[in-house]
C-alpha positions as CSV (number, residue, x, y, z in Angstrom):
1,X,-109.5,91.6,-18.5
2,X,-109.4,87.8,-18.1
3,X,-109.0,87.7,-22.1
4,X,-106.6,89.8,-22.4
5,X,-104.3,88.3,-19.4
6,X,-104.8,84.9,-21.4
7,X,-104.1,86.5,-24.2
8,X,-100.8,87.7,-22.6
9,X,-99.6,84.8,-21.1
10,X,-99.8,82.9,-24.8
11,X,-97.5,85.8,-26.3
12,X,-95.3,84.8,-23.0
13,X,-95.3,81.3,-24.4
14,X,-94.4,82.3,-27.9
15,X,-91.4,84.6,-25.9
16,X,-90.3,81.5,-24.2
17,X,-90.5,79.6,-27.3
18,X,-88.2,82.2,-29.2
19,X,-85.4,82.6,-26.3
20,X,-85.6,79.2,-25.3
21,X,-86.4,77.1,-22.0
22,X,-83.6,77.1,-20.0
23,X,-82.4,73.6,-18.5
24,X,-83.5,72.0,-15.1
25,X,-81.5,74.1,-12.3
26,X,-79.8,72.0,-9.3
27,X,-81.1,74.5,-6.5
28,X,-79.3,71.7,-4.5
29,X,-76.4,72.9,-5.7
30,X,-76.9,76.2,-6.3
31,X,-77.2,76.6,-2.0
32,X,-74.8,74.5,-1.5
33,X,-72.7,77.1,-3.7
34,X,-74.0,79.9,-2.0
35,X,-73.6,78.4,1.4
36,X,-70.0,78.5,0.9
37,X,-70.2,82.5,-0.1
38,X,-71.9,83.3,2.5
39,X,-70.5,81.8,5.3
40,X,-67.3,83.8,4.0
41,X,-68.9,86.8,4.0
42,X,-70.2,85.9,7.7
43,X,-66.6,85.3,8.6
44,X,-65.5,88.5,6.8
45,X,-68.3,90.6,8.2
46,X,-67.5,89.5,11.7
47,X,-64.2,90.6,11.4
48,X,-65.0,94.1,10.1
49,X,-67.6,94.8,12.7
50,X,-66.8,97.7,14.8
51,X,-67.6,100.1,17.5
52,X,-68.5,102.6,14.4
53,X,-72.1,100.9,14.5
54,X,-71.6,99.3,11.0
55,X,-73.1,95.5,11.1
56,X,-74.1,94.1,8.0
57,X,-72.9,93.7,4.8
58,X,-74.1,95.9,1.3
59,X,-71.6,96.0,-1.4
60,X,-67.9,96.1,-2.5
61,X,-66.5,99.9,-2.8
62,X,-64.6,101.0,-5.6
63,X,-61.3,99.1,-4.6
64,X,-63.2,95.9,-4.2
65,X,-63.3,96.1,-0.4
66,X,-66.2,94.9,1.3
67,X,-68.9,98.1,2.6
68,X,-71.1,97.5,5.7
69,X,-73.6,99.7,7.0
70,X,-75.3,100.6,10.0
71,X,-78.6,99.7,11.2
72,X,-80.3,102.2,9.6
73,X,-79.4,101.9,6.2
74,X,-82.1,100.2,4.6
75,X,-80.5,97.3,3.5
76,X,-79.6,96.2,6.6
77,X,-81.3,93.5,7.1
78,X,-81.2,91.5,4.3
79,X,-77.8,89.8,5.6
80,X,-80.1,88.3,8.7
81,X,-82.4,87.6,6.3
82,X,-80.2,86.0,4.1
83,X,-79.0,83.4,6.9
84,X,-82.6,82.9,8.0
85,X,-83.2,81.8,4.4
86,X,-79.8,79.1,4.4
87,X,-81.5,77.7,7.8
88,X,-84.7,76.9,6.4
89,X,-83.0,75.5,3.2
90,X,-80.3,73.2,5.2
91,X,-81.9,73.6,9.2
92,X,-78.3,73.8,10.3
93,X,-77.2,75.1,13.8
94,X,-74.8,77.4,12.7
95,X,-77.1,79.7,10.1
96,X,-79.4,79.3,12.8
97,X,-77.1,81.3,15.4
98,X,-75.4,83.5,12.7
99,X,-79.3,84.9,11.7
100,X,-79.9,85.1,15.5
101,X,-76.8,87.6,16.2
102,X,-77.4,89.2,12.9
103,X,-80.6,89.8,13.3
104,X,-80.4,91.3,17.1
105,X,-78.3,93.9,16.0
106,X,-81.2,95.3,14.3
107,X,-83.8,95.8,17.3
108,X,-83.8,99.6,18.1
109,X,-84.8,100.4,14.2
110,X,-87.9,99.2,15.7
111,X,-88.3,103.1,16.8
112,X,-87.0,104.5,14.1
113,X,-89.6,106.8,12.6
114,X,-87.5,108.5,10.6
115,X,-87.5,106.1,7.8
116,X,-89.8,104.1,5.7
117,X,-87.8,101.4,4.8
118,X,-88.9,99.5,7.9
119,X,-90.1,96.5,6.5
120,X,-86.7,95.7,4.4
121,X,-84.9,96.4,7.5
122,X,-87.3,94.2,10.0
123,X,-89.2,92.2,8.3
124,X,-86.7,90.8,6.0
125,X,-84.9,89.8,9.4
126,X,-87.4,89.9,11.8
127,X,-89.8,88.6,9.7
128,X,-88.1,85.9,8.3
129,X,-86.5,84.8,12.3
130,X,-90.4,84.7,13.5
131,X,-91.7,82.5,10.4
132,X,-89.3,80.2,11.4
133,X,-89.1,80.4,15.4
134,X,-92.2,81.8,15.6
135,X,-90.2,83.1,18.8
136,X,-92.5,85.9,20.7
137,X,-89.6,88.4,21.1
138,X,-89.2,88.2,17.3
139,X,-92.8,88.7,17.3
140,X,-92.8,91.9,19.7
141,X,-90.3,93.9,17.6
142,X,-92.7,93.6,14.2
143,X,-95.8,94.8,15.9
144,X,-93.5,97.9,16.9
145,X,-91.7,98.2,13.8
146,X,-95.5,98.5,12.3
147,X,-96.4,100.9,14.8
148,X,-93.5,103.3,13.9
149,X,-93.6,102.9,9.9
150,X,-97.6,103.8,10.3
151,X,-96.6,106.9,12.0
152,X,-95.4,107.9,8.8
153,X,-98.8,108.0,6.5
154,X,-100.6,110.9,5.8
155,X,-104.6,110.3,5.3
156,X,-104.9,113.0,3.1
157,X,-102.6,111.2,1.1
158,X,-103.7,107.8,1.3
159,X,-99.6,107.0,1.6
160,X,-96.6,106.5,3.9
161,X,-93.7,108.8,3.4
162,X,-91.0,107.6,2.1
163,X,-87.7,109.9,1.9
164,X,-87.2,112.9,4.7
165,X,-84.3,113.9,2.5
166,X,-84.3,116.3,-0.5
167,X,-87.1,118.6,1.1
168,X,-85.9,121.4,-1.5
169,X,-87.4,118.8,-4.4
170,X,-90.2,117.1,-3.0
171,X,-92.9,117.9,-0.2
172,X,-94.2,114.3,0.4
173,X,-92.4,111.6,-2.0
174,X,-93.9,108.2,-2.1
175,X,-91.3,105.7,-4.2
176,X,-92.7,102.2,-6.0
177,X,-90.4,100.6,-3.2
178,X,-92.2,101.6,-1.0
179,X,-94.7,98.6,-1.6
180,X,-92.6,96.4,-0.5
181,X,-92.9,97.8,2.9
182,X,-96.5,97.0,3.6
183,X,-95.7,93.2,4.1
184,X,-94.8,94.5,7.3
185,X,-98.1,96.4,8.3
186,X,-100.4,93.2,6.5
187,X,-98.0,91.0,9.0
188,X,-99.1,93.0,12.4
189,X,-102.6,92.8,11.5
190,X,-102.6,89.5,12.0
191,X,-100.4,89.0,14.8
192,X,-102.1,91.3,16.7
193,X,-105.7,91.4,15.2
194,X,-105.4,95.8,14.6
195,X,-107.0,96.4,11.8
196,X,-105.8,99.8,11.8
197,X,-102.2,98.2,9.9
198,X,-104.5,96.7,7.1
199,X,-105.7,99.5,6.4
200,X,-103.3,101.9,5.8
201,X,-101.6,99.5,3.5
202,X,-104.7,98.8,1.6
203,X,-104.9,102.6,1.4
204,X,-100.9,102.9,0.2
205,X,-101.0,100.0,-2.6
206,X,-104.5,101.3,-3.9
207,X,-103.1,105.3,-4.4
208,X,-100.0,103.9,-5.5
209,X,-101.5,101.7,-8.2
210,X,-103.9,105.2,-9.1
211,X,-100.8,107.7,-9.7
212,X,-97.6,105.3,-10.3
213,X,-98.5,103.8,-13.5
214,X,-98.3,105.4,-16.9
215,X,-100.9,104.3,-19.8
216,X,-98.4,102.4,-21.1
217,X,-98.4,100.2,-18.2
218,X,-94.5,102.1,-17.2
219,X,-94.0,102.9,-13.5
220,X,-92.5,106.0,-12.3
221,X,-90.1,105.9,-9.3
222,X,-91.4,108.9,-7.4
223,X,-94.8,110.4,-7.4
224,X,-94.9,113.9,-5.1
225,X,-98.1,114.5,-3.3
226,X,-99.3,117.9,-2.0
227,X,-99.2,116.5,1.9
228,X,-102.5,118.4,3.0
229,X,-104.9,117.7,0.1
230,X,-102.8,114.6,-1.8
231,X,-103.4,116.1,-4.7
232,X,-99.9,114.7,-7.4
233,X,-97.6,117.4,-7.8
234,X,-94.8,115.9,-9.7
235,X,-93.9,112.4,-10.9
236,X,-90.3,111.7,-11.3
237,X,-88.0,108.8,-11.9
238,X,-84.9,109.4,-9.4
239,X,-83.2,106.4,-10.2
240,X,-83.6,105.6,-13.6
241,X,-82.7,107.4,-17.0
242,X,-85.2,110.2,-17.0
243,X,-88.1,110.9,-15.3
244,X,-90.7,109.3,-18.2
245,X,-88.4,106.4,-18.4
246,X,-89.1,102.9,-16.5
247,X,-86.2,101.6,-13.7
248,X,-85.9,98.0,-14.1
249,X,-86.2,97.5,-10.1
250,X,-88.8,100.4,-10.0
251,X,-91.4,97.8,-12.1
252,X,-89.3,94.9,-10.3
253,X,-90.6,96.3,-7.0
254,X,-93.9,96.8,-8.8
255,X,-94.5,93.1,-9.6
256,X,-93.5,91.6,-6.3
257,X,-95.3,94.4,-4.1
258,X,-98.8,93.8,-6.2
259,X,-97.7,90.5,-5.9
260,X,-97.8,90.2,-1.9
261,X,-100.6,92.8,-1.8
262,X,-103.0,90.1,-3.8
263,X,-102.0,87.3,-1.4
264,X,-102.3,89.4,1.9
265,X,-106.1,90.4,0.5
266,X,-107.7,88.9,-2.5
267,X,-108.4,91.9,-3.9
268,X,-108.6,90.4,-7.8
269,X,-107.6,94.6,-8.6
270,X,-104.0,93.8,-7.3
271,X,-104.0,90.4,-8.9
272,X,-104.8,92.1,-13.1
273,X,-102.1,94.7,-11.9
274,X,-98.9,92.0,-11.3
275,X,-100.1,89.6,-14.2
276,X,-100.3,92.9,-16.1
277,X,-96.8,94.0,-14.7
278,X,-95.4,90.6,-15.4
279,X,-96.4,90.3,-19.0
280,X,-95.2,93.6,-19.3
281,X,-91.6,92.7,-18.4
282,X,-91.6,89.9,-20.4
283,X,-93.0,91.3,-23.5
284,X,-90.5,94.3,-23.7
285,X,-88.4,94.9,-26.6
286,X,-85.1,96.0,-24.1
287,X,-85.7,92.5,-22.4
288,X,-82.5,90.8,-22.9
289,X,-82.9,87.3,-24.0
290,X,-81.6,85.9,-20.5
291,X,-84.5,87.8,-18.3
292,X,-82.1,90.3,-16.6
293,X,-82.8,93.7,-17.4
294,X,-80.6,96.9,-18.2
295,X,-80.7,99.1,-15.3
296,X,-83.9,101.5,-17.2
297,X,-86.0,99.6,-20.1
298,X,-85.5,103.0,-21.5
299,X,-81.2,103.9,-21.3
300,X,-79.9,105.5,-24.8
301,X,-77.0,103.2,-25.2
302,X,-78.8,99.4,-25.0
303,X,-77.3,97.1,-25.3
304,X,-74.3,98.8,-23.9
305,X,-75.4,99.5,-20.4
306,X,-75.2,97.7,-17.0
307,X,-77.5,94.8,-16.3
308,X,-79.5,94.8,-13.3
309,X,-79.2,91.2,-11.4
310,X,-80.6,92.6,-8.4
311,X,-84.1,93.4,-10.5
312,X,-83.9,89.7,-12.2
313,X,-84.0,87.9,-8.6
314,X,-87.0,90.2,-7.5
315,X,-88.8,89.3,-10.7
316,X,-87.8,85.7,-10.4
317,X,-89.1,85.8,-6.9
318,X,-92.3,87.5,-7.9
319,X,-93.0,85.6,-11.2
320,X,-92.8,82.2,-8.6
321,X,-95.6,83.5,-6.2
322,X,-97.6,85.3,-8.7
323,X,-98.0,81.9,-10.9
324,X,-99.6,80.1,-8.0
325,X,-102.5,83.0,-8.4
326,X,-103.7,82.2,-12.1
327,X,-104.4,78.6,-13.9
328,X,-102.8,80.2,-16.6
329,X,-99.0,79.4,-14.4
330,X,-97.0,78.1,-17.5
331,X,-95.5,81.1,-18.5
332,X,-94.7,82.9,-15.7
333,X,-93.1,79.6,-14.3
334,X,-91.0,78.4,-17.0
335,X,-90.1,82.6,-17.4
336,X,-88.9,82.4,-13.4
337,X,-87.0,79.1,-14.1
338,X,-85.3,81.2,-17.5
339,X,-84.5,84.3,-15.2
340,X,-82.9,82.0,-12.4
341,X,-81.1,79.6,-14.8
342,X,-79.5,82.5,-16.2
343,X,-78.4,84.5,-12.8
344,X,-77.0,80.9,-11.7
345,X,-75.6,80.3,-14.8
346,X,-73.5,83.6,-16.0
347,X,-74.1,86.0,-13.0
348,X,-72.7,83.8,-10.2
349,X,-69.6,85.0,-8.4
350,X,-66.5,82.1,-8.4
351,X,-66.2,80.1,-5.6
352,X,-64.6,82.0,-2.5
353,X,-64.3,85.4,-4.5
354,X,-65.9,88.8,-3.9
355,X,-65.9,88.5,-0.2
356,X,-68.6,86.2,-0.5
357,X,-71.8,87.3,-2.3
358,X,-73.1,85.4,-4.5
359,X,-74.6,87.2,-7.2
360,X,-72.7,89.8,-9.3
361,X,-73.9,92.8,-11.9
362,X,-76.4,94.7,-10.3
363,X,-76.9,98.5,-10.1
364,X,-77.7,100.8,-7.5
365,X,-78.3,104.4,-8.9
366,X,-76.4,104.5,-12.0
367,X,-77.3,108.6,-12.4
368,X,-75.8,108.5,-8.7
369,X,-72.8,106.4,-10.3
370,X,-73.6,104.7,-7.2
371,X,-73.1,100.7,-6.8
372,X,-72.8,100.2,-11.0
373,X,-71.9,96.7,-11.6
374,X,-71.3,95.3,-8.7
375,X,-72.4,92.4,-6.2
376,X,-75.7,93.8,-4.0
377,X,-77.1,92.2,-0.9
378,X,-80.8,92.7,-1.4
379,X,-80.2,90.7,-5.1
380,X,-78.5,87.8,-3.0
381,X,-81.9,88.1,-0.8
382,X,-84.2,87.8,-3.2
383,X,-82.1,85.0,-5.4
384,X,-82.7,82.9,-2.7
385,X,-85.9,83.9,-1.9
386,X,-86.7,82.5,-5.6
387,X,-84.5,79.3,-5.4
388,X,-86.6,78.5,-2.2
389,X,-90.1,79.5,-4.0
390,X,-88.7,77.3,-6.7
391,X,-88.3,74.6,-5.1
392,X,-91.3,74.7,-2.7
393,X,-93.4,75.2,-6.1
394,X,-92.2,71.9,-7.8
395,X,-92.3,70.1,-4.4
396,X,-96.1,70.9,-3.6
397,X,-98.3,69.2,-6.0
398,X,-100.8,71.8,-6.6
399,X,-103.0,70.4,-9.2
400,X,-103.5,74.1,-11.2
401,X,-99.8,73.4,-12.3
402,X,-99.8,69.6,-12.7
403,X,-99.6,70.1,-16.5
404,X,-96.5,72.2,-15.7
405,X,-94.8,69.8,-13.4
406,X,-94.7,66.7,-15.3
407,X,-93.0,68.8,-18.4
């Protein structure tokens, strides 16, 4: 295994070679930039908020107008989260109060078992708020949030549910997304020393990374388990082209959640699975030169479909943490630094246009014709995210990518 990851990551080098390093980024500049976005789409927000329950920002509709949602839709808290993030970069006041009433607006989905999506929703917001504050009230609503998503997993299974919806289709559907989710449960294991957390995420990433994957190292979307023995009934890919197909933020999710699940554990298992991931996304064929994928590695008419920005800046943000894992960190740095350079570069909004995000071209659920093409919150999330991975990464000194640093 360690060969043939070495092995990998020297083709990665040769990929680099042939597209081309992109230049240093400004990340300076780059928040500075998206400072002014977002406090527009603060102002805007603000303004639209109404007694309808809607609070956060997710996309632009059809006519260009900005679309809130309500707590429970799972993106919701990636506009707290978003603000928490411009605090940390700038510690300025006023992100700090804008993620503070953001993020309150969010506190009864701490009960809300009816979803899985609780760690997008909390501890993007949550989360983020308490890593930063470290304020006990912050603290409170993750343990609870973890309490209600692990009401959702089925031990016969080994997974947490993830849609209620569609009951016609699927008996118990678990999606890749899903292992994003179990930040939340590895989190409330160690604020509150219950094992009981740990485990049923260990238990989720481990039957996740048994059925998702196909030999070809492809990840399904969906996987449909028989709730009372967990034996697979179907395997589908809902949002991508067809169900043997791979969903560029399907295997985005993949990276990043094995990712996460190698830091939270140490479990070397998790650790082969993202390097394998990674390499696999950089190695494809349908990877456009400039690291942001088409919506599905596997559409008919590349390279005549959407792009997917909101995939890029979760690999981006992935690639950055998983390269502090491995001595062998070139690759997958200088890839990150490629993928960002390029969403910066020819993906960015203009200044005080679209209402405010910063990010445009990504796709939703392009069989749903849902959100094709257009600015997404969750990619201006994990941009960020990456930008501040970035620059944390270059700032640290870690001798396993001294070599890297000084090129």
């Amino acid at each position: 295994m360690q060969h043939l990851i070495k092995t990998s990551l020297i083709s990665g080098l040769l990929l680099l070679s042939r597209i081309g390093v992109s230049q240093d980024l400004d990340v300076g500049r780059v928040i500075r930039f998206s400072e002014g976005q977002i406090g527009l789409l603060l102002e805007e927000t603000r303004l639209l908020t109404s007694s309808d329950g809607r609070v956060s920002p997710r996309t632009l509709d059809a006519d260009g107008r900005l679309h809130l949602v309500a707590p429970t839709d799972w993106t919701s808290g990636f506009f707290p989260g978003i603000l928490w993030q411009l605090y940390a970069f700038t510690e300025a006041d006023k992100w700090l109060d804008a993620a503070r009433e953001m993020t309150t607006k969010l506190e009864n989905e701490k009960f809300n078992g009816r979803t899985h999506d609780m760690g997008f929703k909390i501890y993007c917001s949550y989360g983020q708020g308490y890593r930063l504050t470290e304020d006990p009230r912050y603290r409170d609503v993750i343990v609870q949030a973890a309490r209600t998503l692990a009401t959702r997993f089925n031990p016969n299974v080994g997974c947490i549910r993830s849609w209620d919806h569609n009951s016609h289709r699927w008996d118990f559907p678990v999606i890749i997304d899903n292992m994003l989710n179990l930040e939340l449960l590895f989190a409330a294991t160690k604020l509150t020393g219950d094992s009981s957390f740990y485990y049923i995420a260990v238990s989720h990433a481990n039957t996740t990374l048994k059925n998702h994957f196909r030999p070809d190292g492809g990840s399904y979307h969906v996987i449909d388990y028989h709730p009372e023995t967990g034996e697979v009934a179907h395997r589908n890919t809902h949002q991508g082209y067809s169900d043997e197909s791979t969903w560029a933020r399907g295997q985005a999710w993949a990276l990043y959640g094995y990712t996460m699940c190698y830091r939270e554990t140490k479990d070397e298992k998790y650790r082969h699975k993202a390097l394998a991931i990674a390499q696999w996304l950089m190695r494809h064929p349908h990877m456009p030169a400039d690291g942001v994928p088409y919506w599905d590695f596997d559409a008919p008419k590349i390279p005549d479909e959407p792009r997917d920005a909101s995939a890029a800046a979760v690999i981006a943000s992935g690639l950055y943490e998983l390269c502090t894992f491995t001595t062998d960190s070139l690759a997958l740095k200088q890839y990150a630094d490629h993928v960002v350079h390029s969403l910066a570069t020819h993906y960015k909004a203009d200044a005080d246009t679209h209402h405010g995000f910063v990010l445009l071209h990504s796709t939703g659920s392009k069989p749903a014709g849902s959100e094709v093409d257009v600015p997404l919150v969750y990619a201006d999330y994990y941009f960020l995210e990456a930008l501040s991975r970035k620059q944390r990464l270059e700032r640290s000194g870690d001798p396993s990518l001294a070599l890297l640093l000084t090129r």
